[in-house]
Residue, then its C-alpha position, 0 to 999 in steps of 0.5 A: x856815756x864815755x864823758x862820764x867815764x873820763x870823769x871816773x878817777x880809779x886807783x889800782x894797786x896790786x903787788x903784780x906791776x904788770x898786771x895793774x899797768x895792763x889793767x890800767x892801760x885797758x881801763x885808760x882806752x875806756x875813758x877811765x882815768x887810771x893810777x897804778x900803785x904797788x903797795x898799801x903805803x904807796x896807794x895811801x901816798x896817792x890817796x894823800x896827792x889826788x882825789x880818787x872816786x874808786x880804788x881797786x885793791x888786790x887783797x894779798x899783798x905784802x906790808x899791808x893787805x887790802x883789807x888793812x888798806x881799805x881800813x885806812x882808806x875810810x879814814x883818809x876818803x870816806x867816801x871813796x868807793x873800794x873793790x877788792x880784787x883777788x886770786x884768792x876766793x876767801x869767802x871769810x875776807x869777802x863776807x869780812x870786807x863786805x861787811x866793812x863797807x867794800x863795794x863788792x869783791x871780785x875773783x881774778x881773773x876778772x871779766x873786764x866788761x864786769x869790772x867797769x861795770x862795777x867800777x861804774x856803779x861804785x862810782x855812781x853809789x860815792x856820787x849819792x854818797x856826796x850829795x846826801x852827805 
């Protein structure tokens, strides 16, 4: 199962720098391939240079939230599979960004063993996506 994960390529961004570099690291020693963005503008940039199978988006962030973000990122890679990730448990922007197309939303601080099993299914569900596409 760790040769599939090397083959997941996940983009994290989040306003917190430590905590995205942390997260980053934990899910590199899992196999994981993992980039690290502060910003909306910055993860579009990313997005722009390199394919990315899963974006893990903290939803307040200054500039441009995730949920605006996750609103460009359909445009650009349609099929990339994105995970809200956030301190604030809005039922309102989780029923919001659900019923947008995220894959599912998640509360920090989050169960590392949950996030990359969500990661795993988000990647597994862009996959189908592909080939039935």
């Amino acid at each position: 199962m760790s040769d599939r994960k090397k083959t997941i390529r996940v983009l994290l961004v989040d306003d917190e720098l430590e905590f995205i570099e942390t997260l980053g690291e934990r899910l590199a020693s899992r196999g994981f391939e993992a980039d690290c963005v502060t910003s909306g503008s910055a993860a579009m940039d990313q997005i722009n240079q390199k394919a990315y199978d899963v974006v893990i988006t903290d939803l307040m962030m200054p500039q441009m939230n995730g949920l605006q973000l996750f609103s460009e990122i359909r445009k650009l890679a349609p099929t990339v599979s994105v995970i809200m990730l956030t301190g604030l448990a809005e039922i309102e922007s989780a029923i919001d960004g659900i019923k947008a197309g995220l894959f599912d939303y998640l509360v920090k601080p989050v169960n590392f063993d949950e996030l990359i099993e969500k990661i795993t299914m988000a990647h597994d569900k862009q996959k189908l996506k592909k080939t039935t596409d």
